[in-house]
Backbone bond lengths (Angstrom), bond angles and torsions (degrees), N, CA, C in turn:
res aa  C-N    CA-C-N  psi(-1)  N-CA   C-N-CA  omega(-1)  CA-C   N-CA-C  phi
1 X - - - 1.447 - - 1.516 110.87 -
2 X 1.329 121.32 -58.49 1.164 127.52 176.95 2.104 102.02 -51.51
3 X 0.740 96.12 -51.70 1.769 98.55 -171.24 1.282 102.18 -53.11
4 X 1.149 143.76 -19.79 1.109 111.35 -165.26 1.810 101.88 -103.64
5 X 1.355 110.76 -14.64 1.348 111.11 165.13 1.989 122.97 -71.82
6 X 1.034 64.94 -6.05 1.921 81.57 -176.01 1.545 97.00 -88.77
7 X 1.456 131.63 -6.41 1.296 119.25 -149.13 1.707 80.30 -117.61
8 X 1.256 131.58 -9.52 1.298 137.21 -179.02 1.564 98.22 -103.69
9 X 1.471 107.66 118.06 1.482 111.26 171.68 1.739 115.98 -56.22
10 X 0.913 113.92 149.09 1.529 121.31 170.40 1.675 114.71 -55.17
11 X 1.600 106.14 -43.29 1.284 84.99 170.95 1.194 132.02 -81.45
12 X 1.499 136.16 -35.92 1.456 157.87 164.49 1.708 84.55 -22.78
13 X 1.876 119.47 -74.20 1.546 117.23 175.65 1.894 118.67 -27.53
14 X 1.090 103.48 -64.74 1.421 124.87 -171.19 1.559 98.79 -52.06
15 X 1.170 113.47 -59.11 2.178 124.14 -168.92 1.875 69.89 -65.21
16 X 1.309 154.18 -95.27 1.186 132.21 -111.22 1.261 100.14 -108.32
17 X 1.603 127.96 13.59 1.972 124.91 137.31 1.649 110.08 -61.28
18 X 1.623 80.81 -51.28 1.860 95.30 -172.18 1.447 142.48 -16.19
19 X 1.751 81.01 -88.50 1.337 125.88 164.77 1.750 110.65 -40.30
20 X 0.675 136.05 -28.73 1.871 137.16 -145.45 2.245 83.77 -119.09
21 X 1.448 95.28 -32.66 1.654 89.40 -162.47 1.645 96.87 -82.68
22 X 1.321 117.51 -44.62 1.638 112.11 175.43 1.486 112.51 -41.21
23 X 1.502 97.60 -49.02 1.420 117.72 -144.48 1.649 94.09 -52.04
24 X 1.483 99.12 -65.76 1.719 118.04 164.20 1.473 116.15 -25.05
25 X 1.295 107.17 -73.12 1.580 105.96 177.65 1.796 124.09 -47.93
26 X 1.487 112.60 -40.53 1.030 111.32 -165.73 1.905 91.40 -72.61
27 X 1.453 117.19 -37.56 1.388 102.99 -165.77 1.331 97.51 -66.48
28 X 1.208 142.68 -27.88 1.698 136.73 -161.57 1.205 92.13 -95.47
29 X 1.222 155.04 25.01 1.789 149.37 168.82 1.322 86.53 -124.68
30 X 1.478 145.65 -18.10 1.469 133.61 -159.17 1.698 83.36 -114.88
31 X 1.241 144.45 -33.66 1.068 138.01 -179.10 1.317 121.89 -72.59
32 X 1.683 121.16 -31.54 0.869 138.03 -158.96 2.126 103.58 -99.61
33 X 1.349 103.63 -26.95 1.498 100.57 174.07 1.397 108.11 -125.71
34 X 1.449 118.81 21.07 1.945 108.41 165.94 1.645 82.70 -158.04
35 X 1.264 116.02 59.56 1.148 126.31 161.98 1.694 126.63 -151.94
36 X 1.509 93.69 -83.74 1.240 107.64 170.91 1.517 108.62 -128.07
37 X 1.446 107.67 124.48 1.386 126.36 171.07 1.585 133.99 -106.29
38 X 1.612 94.26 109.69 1.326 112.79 179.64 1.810 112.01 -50.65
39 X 0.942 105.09 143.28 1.951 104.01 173.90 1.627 97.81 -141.04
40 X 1.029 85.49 152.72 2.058 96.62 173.97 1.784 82.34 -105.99
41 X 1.199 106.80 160.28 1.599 122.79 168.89 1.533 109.01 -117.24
42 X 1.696 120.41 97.33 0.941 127.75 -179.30 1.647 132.10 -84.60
43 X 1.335 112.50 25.88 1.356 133.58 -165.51 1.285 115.36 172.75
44 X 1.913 98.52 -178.74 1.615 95.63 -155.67 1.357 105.28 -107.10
45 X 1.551 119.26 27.26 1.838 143.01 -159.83 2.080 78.06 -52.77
46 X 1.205 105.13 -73.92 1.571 114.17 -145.70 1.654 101.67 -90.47
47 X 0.945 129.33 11.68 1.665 133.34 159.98 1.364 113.81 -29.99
48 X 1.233 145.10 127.00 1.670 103.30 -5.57 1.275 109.88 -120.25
49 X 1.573 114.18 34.46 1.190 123.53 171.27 1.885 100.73 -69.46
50 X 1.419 125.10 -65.85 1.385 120.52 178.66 1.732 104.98 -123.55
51 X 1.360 110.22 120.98 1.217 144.84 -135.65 1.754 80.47 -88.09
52 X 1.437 113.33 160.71 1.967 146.23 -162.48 1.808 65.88 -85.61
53 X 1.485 112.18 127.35 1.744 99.59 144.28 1.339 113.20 118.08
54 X 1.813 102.07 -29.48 1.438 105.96 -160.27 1.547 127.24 -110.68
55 X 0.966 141.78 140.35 1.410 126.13 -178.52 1.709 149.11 -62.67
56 X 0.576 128.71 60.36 1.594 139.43 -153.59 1.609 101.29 -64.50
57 X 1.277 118.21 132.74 1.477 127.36 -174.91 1.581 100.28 -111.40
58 X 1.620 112.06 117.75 1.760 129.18 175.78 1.251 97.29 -80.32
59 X 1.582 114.15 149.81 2.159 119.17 141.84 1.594 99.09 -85.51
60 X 0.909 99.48 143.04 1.836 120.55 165.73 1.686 98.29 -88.38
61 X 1.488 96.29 -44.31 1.823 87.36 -154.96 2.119 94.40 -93.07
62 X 1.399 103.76 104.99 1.470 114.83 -165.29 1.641 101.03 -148.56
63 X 1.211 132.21 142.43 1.137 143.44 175.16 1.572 123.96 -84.18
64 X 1.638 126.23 130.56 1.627 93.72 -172.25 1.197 117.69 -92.30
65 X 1.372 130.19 5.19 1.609 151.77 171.45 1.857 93.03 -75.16
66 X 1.245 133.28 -27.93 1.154 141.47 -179.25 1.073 108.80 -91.01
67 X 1.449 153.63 5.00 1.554 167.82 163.89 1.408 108.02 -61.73
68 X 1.169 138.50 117.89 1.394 131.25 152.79 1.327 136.35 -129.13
69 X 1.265 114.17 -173.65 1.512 101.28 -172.94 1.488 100.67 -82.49
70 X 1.572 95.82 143.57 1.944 123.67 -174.28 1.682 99.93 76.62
71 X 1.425 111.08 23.61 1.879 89.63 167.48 1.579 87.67 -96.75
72 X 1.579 78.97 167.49 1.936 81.26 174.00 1.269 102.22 -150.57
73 X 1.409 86.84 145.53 1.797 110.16 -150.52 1.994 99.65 -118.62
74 X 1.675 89.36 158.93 1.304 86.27 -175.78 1.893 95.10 -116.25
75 X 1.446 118.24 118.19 1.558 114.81 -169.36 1.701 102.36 -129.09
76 X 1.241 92.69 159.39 1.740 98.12 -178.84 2.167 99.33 -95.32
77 X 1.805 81.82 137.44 1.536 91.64 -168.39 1.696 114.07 -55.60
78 X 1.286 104.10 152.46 1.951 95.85 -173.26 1.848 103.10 -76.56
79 X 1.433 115.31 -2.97 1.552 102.40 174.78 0.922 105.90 -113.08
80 X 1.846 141.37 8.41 1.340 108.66 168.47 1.541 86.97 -166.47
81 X 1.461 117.08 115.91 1.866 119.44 -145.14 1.568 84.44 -97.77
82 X 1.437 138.24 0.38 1.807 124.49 171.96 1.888 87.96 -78.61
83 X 0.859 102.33 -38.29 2.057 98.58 178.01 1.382 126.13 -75.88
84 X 1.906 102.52 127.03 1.804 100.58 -154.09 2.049 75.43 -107.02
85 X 1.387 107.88 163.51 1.491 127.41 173.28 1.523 100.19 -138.30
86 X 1.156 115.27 164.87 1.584 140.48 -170.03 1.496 93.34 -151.58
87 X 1.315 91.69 115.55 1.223 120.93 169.30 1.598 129.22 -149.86
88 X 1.584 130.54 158.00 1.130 141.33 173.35 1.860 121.46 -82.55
89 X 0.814 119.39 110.95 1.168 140.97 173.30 2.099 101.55 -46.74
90 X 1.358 105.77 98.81 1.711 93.85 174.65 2.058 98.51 -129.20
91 X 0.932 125.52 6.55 1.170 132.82 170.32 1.499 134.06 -154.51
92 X 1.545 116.09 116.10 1.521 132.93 -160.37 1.657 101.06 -82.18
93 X 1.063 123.69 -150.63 1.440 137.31 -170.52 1.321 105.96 -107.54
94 X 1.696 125.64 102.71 1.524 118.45 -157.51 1.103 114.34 112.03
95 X 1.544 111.62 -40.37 1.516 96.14 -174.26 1.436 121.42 -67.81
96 X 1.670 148.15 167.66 1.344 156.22 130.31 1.117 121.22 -46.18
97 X 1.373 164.37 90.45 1.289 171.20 -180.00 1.597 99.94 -73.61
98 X 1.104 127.59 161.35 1.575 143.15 148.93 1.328 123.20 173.86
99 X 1.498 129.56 151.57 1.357 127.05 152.05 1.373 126.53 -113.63
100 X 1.073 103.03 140.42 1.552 116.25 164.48 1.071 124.06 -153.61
101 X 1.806 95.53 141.00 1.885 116.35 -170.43 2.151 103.60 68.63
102 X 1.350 110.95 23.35 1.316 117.16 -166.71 1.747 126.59 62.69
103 X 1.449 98.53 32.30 1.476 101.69 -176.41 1.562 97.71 -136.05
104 X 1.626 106.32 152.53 0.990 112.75 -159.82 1.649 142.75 -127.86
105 X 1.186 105.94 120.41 1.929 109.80 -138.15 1.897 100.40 -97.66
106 X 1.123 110.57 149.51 1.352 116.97 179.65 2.052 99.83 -141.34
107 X 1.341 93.80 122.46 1.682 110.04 -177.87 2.022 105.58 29.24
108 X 1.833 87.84 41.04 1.960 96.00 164.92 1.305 102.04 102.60
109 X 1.129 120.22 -35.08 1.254 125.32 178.21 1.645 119.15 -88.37
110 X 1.749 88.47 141.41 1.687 98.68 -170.08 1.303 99.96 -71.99
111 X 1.147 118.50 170.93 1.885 132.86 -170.10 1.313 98.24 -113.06
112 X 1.135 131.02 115.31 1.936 144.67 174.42 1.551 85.10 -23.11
113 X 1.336 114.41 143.30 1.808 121.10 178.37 1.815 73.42 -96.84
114 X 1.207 155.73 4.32 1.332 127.23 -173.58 2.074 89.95 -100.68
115 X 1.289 122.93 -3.28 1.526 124.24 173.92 1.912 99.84 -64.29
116 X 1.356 118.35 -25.34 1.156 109.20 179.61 1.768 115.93 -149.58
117 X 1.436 81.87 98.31 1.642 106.72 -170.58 1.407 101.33 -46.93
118 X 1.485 113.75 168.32 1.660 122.37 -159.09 1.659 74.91 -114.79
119 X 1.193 88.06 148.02 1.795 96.59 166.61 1.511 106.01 -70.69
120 X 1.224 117.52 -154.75 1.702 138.88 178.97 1.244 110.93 -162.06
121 X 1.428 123.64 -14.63 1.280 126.46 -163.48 2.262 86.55 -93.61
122 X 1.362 83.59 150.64 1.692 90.01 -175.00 1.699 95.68 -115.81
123 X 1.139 121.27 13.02 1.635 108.93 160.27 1.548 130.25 -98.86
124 X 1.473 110.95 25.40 1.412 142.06 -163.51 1.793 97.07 -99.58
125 X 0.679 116.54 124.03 1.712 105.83 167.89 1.464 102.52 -99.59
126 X 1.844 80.16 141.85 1.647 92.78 -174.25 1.745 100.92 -67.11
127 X 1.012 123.84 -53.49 1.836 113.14 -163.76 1.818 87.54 -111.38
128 X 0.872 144.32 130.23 1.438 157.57 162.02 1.301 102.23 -91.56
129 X 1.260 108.23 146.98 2.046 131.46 172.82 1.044 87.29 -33.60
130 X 1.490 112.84 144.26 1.042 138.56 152.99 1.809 124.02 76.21
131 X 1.225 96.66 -6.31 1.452 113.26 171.53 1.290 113.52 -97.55
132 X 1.618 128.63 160.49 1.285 139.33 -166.05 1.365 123.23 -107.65
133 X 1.147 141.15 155.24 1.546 137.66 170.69 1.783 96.03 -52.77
134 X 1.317 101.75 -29.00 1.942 72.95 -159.85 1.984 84.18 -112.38
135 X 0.675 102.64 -31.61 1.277 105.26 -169.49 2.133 129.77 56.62
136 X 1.516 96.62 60.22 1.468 108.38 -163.14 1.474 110.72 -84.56
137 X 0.959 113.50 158.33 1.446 120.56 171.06 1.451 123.96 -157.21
138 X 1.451 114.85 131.25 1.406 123.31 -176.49 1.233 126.67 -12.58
139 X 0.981 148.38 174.58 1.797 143.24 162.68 1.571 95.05 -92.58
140 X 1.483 117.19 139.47 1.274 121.58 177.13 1.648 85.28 -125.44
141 X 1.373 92.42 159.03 2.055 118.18 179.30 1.726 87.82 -119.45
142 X 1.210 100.94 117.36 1.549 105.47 157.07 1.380 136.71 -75.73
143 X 1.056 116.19 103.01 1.433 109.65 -173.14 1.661 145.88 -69.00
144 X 0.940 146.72 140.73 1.432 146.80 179.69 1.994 102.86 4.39
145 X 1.165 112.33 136.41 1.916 122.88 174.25 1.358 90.66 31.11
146 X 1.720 115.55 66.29 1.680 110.81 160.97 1.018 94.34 -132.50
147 X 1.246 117.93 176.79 1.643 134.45 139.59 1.534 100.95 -155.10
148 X 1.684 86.38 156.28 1.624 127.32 168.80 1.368 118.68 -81.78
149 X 1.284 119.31 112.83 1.654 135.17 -172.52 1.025 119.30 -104.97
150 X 1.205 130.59 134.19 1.839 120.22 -179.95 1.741 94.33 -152.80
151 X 1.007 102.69 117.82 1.756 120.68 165.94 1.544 114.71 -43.98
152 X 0.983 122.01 119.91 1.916 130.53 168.62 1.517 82.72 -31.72
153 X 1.208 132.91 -98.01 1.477 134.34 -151.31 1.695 109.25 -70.83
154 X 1.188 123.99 83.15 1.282 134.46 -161.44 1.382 118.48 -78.42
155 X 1.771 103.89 -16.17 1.548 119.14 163.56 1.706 109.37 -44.20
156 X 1.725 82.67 -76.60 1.746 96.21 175.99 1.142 131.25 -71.72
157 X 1.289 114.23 -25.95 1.927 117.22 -176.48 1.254 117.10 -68.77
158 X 1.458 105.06 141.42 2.104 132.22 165.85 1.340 85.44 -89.09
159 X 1.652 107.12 119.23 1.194 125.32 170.78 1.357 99.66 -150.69
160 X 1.860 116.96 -176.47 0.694 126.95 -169.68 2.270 128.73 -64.56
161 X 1.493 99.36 -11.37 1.143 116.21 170.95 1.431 115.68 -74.75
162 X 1.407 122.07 -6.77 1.893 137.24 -179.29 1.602 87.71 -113.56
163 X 1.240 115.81 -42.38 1.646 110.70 -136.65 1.925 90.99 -100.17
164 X 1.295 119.63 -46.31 1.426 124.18 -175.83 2.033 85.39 111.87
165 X 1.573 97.51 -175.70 1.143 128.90 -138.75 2.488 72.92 -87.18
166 X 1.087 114.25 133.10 1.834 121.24 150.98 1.062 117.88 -92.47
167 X 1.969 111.04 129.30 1.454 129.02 -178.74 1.629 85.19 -72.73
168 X 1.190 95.13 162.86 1.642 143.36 -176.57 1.599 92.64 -46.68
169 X 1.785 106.10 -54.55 1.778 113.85 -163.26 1.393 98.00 -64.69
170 X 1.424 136.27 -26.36 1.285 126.52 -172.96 1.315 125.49 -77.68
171 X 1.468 114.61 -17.93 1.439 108.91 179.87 1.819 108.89 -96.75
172 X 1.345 105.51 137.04 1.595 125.92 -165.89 1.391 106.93 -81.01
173 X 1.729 105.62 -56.91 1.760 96.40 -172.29 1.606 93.32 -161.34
174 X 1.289 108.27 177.37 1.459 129.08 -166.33 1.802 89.88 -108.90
175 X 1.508 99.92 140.38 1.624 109.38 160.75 1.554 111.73 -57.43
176 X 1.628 121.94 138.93 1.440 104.34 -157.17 1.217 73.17 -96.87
């Protein structure tokens, strides 16, 4: 038994452990950063769709003709591109955006209140600094490779109503 492993050089063994273990690794480091992207969720932006704490897994490989309204994308902010945001997709190229009384209209039409789940958690403040009872905002027209973003938790979220309307190049990947 032993002899016949003796009859196989050590290295010939070693190149054909090797070989198969790189091979592996390199595909799971190429899968893992031009594929699918792990995120930690460092806040309560997307409550209680993706939870303060938890990990949310992006596709990289996603089409932007394949984007729609309520996907939610993970994009680098238009004022400072080392900063990633998670956000919901509620306006395409063309569309009318607006709020009023904190509810939220697309070309006149109200947006399903089920596009942005109510929390449950009671350590959320209902109106936060600096925000309004009604919390309205202009009608914006989205322009050519944009979209309009607005965070599930719209109390707390940096979205596109702080940030303005994100080109096409800024968003990274789709929630898989």
């Amino acid at each position: 038994m032993s002899k016949s492993k003796n009859k196989i050089p050590f290295k010939t063994r070693l190149v054909a452990f090797a070989i198969p273990l790189v091979v592996g690794l390199l595909a799971a480091v190429v899968f893992k950063y031009f594929v699918i992207t792990p995120v930690h969720i460092p806040n309560q932006f997307m409550e209680p769709t993706l939870k303060n704490g938890s990990t949310a897994y992006f596709n990289r490989l996603f089409r932007f003709k394949h984007l729609g309204i309520g996907d939610i994308v993970l994009v680098r902010s238009p004022l400072d591109p080392k900063s990633l945001l998670i956000a919901r997709i509620v306006g395409k190229p063309g569309d009318t955006i607006y709020v009023e009384k904190r509810m939220v209209f697309r070309n006149g039409t109200l947006l399903d209140p089920t596009s942005f789940p109510e929390s449950s958690s009671n350590d959320i403040p209902m109106i936060p600094p600096g925000k309004t009872e009604s919390d309205d905002m202009a009608k914006v027209t989205v322009p050519d490779k944009s979209f309009f973003l607005l965070a599930d938790n719209r109390e707390l979220g940096v979205d596109s109503r702080t940030l303005g309307v994100v080109q096409e190049s800024h968003v990274i990947a789709t929630l898989w």
